[in-house]
GULUM-38177 format. One record per residue: residue number from 1; residue in three letters; chain; x, y, z of N, C-alpha, C, CB in turn. Coordinates in pm, 1 decimal. Glycine has a CB too. Example, Ala and Ser with C-alpha at 12.3 -4.5 7.8 and 13.67 -1.06 7.14 Angstrom:
REM residues 2
DRENVO   seq   type   mol     n_east    n_north       n_up    ca_east   ca_north      ca_up     c_east    c_north       c_up    cb_east   cb_north      cb_up
DRENVO     1    ALA     A     1319.0     -569.0      780.0     1230.0     -450.0      780.0     1320.0     -330.0      780.0     1130.8     -447.3      904.6
DRENVO     2    SER     A     1285.0     -225.0      708.0     1367.0     -106.0      714.0     1290.0        3.0      787.0     1408.4      -59.8      572.5
REM end
This chain:
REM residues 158
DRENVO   seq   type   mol     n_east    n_north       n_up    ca_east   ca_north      ca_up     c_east    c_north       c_up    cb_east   cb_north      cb_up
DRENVO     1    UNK     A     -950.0       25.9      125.0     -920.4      -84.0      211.1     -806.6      -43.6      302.5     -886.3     -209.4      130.7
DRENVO     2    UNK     A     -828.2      -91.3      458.8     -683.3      -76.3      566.8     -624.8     -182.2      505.5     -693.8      -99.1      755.9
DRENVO     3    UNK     A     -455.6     -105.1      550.9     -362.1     -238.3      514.7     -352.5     -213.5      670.4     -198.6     -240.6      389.0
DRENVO     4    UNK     A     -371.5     -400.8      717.7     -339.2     -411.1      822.6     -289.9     -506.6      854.0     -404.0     -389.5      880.3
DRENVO     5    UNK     A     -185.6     -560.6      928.5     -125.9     -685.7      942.0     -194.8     -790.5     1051.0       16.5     -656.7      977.5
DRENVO     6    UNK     A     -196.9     -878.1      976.6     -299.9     -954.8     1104.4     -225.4    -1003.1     1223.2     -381.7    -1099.1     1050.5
DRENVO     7    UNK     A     -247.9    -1080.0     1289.1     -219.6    -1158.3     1442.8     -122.6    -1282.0     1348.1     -409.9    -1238.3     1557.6
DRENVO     8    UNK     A     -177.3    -1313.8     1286.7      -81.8    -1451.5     1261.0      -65.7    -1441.5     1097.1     -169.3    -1624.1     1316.6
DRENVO     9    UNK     A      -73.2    -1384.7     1022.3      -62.4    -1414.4      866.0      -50.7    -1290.1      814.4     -184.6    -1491.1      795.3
DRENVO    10    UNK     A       -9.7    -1252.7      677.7       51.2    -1184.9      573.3     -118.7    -1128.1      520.6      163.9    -1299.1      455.3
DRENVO    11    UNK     A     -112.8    -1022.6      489.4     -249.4     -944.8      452.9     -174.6     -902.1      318.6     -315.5     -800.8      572.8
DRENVO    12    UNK     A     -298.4     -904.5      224.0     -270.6     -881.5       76.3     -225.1     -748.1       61.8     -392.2     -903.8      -15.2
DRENVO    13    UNK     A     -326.0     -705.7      158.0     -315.2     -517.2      102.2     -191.1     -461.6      207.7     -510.2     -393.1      146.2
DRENVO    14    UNK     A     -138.9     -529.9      314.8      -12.0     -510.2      370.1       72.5     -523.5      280.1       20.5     -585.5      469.7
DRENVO    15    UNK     A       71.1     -657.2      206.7      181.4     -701.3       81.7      204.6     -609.0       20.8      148.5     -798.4      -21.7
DRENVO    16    UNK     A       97.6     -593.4      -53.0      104.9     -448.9     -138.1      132.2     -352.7     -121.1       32.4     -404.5     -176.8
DRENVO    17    UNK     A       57.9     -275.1      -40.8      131.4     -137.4      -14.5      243.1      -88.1       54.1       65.2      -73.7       31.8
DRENVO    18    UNK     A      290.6     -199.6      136.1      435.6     -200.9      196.6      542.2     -210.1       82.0      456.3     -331.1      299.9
DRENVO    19    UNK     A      501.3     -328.8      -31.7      615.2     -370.3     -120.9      615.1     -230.9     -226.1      581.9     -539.1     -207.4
DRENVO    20    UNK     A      479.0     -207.6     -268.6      488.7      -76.6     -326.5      589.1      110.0     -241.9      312.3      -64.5     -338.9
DRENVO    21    UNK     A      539.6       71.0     -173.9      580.6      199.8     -101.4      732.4      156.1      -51.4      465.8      244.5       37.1
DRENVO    22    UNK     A      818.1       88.9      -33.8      939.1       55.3       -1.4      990.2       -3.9     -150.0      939.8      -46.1      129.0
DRENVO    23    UNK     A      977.7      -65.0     -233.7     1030.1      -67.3     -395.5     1025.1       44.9     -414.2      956.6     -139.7     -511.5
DRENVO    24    UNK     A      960.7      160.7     -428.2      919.8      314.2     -492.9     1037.4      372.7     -442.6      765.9      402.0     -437.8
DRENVO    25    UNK     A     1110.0      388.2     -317.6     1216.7      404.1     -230.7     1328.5      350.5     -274.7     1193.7      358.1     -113.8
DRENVO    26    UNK     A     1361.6      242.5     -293.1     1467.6      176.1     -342.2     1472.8      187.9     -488.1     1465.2       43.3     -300.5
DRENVO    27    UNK     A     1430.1      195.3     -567.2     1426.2      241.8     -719.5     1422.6      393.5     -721.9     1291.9      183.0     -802.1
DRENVO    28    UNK     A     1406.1      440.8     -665.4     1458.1      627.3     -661.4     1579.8      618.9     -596.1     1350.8      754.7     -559.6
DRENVO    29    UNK     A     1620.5      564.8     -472.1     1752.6      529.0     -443.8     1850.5      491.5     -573.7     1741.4      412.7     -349.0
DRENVO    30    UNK     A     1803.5      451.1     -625.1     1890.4      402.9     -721.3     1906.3      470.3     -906.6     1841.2      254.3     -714.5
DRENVO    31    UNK     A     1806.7      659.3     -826.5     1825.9      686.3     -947.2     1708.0      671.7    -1067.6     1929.8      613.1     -967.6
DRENVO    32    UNK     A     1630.3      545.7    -1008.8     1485.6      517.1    -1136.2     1390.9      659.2    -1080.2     1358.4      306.5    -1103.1
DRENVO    33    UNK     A     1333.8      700.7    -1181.2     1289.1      824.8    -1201.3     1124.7      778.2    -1174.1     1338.4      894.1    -1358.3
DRENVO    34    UNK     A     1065.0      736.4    -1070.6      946.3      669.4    -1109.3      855.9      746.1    -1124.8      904.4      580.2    -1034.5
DRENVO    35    UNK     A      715.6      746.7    -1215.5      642.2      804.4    -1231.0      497.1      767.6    -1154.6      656.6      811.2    -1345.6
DRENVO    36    UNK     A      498.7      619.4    -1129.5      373.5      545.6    -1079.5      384.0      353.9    -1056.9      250.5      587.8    -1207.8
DRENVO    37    UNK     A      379.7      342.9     -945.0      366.8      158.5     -895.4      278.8      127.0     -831.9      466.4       91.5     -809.5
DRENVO    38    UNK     A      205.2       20.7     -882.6      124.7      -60.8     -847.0      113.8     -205.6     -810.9       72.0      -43.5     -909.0
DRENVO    39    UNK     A      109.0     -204.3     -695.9      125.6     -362.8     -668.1       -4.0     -460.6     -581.6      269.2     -370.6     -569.7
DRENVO    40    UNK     A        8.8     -555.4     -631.5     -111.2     -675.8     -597.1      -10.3     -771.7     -502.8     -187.0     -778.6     -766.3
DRENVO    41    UNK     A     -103.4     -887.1     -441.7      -46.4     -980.5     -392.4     -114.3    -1128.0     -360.2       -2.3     -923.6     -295.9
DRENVO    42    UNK     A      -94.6    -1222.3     -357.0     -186.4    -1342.9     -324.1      -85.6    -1401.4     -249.5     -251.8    -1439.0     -447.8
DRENVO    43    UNK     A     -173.3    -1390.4      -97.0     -129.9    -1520.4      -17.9     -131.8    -1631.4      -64.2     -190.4    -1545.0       81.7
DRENVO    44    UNK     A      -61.8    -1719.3      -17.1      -25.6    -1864.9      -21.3      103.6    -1877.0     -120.3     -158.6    -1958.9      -77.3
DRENVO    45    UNK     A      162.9    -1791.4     -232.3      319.9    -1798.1     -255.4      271.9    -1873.0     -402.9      439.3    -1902.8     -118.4
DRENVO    46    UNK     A      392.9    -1893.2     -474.7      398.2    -2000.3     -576.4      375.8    -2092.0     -564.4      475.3    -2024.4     -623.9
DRENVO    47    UNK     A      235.5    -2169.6     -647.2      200.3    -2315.6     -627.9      110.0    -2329.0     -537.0      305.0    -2399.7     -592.0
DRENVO    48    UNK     A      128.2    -2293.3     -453.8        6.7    -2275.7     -288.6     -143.9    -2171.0     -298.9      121.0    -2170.0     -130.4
DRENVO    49    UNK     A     -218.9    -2262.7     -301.6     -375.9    -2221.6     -294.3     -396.5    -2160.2     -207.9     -472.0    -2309.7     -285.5
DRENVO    50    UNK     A     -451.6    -2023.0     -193.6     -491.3    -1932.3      -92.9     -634.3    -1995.7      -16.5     -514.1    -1780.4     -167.1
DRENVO    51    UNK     A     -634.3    -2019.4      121.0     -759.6    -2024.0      115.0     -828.5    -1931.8      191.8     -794.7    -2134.9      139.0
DRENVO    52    UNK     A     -973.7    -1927.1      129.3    -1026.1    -1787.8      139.3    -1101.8    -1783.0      279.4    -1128.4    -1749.6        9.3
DRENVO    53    UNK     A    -1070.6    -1643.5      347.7    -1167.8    -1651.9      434.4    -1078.4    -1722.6      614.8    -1298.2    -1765.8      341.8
DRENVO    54    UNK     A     -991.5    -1785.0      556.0     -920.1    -1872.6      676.8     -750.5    -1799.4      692.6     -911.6    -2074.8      619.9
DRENVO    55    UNK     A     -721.1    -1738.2      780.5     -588.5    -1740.3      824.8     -512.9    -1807.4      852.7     -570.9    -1703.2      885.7
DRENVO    56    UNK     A     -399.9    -1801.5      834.7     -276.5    -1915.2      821.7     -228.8    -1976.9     1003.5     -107.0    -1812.1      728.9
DRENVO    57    UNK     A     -223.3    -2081.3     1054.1     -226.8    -2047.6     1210.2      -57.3    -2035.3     1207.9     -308.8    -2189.3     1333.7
DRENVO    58    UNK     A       -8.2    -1980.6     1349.3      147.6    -1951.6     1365.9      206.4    -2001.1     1311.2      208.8    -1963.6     1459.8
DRENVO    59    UNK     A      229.6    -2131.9     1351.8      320.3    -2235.9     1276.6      361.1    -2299.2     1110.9      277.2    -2330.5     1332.1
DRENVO    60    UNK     A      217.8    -2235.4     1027.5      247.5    -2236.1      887.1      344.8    -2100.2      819.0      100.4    -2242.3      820.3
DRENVO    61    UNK     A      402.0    -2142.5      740.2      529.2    -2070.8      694.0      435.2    -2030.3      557.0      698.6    -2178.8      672.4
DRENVO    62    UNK     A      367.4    -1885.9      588.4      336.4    -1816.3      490.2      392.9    -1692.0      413.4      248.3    -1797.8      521.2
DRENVO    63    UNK     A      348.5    -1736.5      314.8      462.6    -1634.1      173.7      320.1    -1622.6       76.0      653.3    -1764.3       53.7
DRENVO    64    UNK     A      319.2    -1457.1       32.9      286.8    -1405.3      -41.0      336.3    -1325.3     -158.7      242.6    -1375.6       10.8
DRENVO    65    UNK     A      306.4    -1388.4     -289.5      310.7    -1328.8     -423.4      323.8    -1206.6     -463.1      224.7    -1351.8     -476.5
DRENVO    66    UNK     A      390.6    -1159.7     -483.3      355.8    -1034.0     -504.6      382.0     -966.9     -649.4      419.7     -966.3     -405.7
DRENVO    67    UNK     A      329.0     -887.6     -731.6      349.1     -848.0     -849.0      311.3     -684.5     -860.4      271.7     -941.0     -937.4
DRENVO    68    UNK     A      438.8     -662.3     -943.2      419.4     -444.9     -893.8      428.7     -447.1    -1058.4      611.2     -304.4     -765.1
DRENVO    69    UNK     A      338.9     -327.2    -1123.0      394.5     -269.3    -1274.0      353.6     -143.9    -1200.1      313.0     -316.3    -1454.1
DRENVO    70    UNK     A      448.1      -85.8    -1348.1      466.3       60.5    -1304.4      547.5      139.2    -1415.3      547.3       68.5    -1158.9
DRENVO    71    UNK     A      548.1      287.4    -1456.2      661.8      346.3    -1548.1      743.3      424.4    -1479.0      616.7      427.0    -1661.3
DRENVO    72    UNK     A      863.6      472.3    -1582.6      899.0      565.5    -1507.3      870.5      662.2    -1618.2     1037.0      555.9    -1440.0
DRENVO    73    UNK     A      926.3      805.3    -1540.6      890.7      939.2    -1623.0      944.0      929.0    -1779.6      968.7     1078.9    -1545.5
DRENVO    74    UNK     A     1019.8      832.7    -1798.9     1064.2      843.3    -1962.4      995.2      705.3    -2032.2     1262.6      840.0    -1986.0
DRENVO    75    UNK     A      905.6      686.7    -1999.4      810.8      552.4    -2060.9      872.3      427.5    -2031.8      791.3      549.6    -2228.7
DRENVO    76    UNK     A      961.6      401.0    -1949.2     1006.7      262.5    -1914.6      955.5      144.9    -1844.3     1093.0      276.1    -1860.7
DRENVO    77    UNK     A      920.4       39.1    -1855.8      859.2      -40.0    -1786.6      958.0      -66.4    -1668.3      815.0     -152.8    -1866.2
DRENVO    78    UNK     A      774.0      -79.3    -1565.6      934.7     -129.9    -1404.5      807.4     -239.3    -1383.9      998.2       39.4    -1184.2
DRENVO    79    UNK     A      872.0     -364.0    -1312.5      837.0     -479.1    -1296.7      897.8     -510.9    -1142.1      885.0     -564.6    -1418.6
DRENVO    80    UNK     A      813.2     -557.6    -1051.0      879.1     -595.5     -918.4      796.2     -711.6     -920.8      871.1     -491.0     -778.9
DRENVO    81    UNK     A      885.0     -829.3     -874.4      831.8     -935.7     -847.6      882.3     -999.9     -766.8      814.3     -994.3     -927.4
DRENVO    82    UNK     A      788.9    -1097.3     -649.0      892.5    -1220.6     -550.9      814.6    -1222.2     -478.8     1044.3    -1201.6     -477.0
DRENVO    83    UNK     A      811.2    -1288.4     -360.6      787.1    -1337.2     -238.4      795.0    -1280.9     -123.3      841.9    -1417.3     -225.5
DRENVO    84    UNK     A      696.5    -1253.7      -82.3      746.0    -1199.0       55.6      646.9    -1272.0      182.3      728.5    -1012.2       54.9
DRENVO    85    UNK     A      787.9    -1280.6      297.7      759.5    -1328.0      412.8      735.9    -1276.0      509.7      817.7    -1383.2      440.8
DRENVO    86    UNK     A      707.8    -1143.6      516.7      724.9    -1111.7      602.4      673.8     -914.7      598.9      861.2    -1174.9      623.8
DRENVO    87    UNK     A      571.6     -853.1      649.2      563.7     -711.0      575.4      475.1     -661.4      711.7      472.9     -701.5      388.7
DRENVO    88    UNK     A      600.7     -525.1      707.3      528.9     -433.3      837.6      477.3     -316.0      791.5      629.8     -386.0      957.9
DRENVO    89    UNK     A      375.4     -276.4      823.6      278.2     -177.7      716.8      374.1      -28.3      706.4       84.3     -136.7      801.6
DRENVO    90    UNK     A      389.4      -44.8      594.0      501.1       63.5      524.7      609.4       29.9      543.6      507.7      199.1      565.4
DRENVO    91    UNK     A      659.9       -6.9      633.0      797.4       -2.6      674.2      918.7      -93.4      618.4      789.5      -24.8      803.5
DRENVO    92    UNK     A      847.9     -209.1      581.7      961.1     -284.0      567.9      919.2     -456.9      498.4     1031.6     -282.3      730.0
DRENVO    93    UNK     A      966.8     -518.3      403.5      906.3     -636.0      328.4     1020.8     -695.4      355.0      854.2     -630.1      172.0
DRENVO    94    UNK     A      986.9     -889.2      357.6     1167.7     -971.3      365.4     1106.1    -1031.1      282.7     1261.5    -1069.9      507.1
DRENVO    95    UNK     A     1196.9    -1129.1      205.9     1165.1    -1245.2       97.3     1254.0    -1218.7        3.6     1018.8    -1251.7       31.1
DRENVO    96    UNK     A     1219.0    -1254.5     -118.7     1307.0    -1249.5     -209.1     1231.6    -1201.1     -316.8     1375.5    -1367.8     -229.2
DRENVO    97    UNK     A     1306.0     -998.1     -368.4     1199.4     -945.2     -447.2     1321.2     -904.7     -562.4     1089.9     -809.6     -367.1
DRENVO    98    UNK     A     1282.0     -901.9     -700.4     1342.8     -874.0     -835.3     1245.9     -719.5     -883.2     1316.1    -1034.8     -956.6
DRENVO    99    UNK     A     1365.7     -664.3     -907.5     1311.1     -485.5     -979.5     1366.6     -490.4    -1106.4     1384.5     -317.6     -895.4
DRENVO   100    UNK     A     1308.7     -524.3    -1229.7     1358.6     -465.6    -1331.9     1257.7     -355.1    -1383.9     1393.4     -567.2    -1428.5
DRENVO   101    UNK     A     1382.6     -266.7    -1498.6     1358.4     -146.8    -1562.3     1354.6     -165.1    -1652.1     1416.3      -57.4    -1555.2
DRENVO   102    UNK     A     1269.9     -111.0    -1761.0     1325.7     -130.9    -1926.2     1397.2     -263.2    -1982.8     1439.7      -20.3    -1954.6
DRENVO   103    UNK     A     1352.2     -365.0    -1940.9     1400.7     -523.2    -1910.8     1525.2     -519.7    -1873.5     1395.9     -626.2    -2029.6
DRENVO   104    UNK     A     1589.2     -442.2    -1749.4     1718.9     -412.7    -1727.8     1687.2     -459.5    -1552.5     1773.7     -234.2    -1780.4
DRENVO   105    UNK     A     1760.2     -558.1    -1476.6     1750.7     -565.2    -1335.6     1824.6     -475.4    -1301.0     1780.5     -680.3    -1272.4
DRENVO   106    UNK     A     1771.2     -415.7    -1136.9     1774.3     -264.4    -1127.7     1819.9     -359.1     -982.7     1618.5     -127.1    -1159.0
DRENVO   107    UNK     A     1749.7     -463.5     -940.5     1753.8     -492.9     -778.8     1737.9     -601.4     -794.1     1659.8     -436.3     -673.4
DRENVO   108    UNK     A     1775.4     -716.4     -671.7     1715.6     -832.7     -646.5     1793.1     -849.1     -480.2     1750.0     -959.2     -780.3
DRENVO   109    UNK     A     1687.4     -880.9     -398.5     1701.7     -849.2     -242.1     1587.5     -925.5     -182.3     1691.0     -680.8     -200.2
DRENVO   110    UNK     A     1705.1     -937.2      -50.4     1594.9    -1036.3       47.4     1493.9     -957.2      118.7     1673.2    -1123.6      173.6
DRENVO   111    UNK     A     1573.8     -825.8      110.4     1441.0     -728.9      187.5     1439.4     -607.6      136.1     1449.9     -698.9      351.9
DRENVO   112    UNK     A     1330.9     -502.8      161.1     1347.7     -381.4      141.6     1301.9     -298.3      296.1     1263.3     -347.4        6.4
DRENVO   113    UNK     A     1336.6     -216.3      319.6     1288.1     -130.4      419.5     1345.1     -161.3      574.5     1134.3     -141.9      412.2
DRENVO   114    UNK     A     1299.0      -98.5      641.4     1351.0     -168.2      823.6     1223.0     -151.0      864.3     1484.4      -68.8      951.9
DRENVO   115    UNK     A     1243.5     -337.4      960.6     1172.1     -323.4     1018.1     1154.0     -330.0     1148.4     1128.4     -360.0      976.1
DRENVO   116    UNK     A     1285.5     -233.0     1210.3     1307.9     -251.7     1370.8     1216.2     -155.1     1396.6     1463.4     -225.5     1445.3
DRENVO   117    UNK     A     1175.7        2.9     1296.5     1115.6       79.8     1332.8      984.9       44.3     1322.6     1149.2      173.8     1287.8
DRENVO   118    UNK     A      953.4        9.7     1186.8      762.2       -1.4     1215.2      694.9      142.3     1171.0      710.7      -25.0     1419.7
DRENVO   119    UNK     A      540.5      109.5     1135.5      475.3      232.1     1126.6      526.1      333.0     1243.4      322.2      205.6     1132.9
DRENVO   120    UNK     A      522.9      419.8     1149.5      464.8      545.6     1239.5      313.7      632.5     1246.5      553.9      647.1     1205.6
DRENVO   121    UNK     A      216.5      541.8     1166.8       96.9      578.9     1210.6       29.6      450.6     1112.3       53.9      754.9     1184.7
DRENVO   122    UNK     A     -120.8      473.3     1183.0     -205.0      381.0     1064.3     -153.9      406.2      925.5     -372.4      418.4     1056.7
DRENVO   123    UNK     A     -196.5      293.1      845.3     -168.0      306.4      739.4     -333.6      287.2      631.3      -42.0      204.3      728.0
DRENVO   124    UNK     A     -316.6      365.0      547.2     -450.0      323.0      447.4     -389.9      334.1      287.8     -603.7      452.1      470.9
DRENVO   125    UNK     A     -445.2      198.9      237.2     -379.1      202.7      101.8     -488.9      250.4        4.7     -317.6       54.9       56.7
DRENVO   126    UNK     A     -453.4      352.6      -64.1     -562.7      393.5     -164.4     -458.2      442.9     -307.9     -675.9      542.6      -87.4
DRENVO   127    UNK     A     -458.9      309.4     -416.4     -388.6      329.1     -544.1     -420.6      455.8     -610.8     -418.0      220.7     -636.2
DRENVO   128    UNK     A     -337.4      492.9     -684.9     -365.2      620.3     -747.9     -355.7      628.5     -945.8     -242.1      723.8     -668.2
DRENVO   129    UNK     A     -277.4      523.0     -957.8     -249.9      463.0    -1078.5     -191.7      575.0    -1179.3     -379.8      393.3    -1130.9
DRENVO   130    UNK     A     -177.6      654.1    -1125.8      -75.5      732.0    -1190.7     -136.2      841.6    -1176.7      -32.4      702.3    -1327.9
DRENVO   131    UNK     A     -236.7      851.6    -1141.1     -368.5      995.3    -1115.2     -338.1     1099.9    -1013.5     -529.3      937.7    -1049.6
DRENVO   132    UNK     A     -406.3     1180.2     -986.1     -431.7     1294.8     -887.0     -444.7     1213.7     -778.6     -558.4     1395.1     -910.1
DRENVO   133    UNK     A     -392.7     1239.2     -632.3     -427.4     1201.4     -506.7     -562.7     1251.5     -443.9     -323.5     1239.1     -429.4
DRENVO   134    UNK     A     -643.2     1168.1     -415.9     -810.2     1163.0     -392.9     -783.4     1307.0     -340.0     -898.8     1027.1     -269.1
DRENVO   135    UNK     A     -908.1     1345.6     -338.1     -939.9     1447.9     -219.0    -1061.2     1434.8     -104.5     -969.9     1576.0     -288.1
DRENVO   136    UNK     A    -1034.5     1564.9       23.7    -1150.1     1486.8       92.5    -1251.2     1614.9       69.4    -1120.2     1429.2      276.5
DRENVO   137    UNK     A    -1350.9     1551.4      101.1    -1503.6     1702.1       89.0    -1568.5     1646.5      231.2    -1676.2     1686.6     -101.4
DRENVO   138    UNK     A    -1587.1     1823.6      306.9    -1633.3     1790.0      447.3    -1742.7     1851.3      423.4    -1554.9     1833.8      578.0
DRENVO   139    UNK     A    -1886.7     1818.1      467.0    -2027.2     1901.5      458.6    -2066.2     1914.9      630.5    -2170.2     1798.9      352.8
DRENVO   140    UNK     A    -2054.2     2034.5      643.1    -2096.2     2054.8      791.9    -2224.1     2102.1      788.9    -2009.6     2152.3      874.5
DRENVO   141    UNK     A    -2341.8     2082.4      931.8    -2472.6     2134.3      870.3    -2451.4     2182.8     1002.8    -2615.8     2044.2      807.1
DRENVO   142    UNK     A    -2529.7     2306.1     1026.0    -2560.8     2400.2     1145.9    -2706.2     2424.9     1146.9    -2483.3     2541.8     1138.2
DRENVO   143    UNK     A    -2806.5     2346.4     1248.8    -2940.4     2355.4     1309.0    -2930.2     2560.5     1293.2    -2949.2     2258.3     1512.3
DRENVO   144    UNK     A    -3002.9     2650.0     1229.7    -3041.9     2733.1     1280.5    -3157.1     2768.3     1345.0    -3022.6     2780.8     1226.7
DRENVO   145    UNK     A    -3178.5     2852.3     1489.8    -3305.4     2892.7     1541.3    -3291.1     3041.4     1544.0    -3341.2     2829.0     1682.4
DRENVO   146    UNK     A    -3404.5     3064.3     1445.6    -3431.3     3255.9     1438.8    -3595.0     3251.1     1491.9    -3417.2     3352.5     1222.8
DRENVO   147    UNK     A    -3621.9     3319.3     1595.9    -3752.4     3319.6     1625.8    -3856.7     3401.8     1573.2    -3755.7     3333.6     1733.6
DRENVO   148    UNK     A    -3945.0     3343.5     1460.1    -4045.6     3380.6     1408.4    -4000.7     3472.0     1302.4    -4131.5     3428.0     1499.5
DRENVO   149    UNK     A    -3861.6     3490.9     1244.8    -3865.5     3578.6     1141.9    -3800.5     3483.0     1037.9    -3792.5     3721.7     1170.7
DRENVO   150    UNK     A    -3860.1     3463.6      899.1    -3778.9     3391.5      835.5    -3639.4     3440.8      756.5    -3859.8     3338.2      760.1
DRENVO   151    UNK     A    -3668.0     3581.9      747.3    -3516.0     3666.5      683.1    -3416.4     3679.7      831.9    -3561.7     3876.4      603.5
DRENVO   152    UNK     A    -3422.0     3642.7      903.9    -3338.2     3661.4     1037.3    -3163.0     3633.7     1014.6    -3404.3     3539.7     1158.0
DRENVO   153    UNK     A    -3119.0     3669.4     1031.0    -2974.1     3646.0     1011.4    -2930.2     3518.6     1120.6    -2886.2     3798.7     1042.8
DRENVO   154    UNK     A    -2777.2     3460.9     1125.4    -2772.1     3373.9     1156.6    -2755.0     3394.2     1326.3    -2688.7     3315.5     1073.2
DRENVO   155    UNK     A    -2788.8     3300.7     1390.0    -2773.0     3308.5     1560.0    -2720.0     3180.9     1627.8    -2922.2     3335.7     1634.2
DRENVO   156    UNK     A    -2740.5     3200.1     1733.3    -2703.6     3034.1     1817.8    -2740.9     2945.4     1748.0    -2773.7     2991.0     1958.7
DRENVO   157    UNK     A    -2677.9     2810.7     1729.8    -2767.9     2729.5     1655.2    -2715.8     2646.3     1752.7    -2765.1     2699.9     1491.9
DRENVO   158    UNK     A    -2781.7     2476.0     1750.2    -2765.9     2402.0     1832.8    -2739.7     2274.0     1798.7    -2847.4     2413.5     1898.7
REM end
């Protein structure tokens, strides 16, 4: 899935992979050794019904849920949780988000990241859950024309 930020409302997979990828930053800032974070999100906030299919128009004050688990390299639980109002793809989340470690608060902040800068390129969120980073496989095919010999070696193709 693109994380992409819409025209007027908070995108789940923006939520996510912005809050993931800027928490992951600020908890190594601070020393947490992370091994792997994963984060979800549901528009519409605490209490507020998402509804599906319909974007929020300008004037509604939308906030999305957000919930990160994750370890670090010495088996510790990390937990990010809160609200966010606001998320520029990678760059930067506002609201009000809580990081604990090993049931130890590590953070609690209205924002993480900046967002005067902004992407610096598309963004695509693809979880890894603690795994190998995908790989890609390219299959190229080349038309050959050998005239009338079928052992012919390779030539122009087209």
């Amino acid at each position: 899935m693109t994380a992409c930020q819409p025209v007027d409302g908070l995108s789940t997979a923006t939520v996510s992979y912005t809050t993931d990828r800027t928490a992951t930053k600020e908890l190594e800032r601070q020393h947490v050794d992370v091994s792997w974070l994963t984060c979800t999100a549901r528009v519409g906030g605490a209490g507020k019904a998402s509804t599906a299919g319909r974007s929020p128009s300008p004037s509604e004050n939308t906030v999305a849920t957000v919930d990160c688990r994750g370890k670090t390299r010495d088996g510790r639980a990390i937990v990010v949780k809160g609200e966010v109002t606001r998320a520029v793809n990678g760059a930067c989340v506002r609201g009000d988000l809580r990081a604990t470690v090993g049931g130890r608060q590590v953070f609690h902040v209205k924002g993480l990241g900046d967002c005067t800068t902004g992407p610096t390129a598309p963004v695509t969120y693809r979880p890894t859950y603690g795994g190998p980073n995908p790989t890609v496989t390219v299959t190229v095919t080349k038309t050959m024309w050998c005239k009338g010999d079928p052992t012919c070696w390779p030539s122009q193709g087209k």
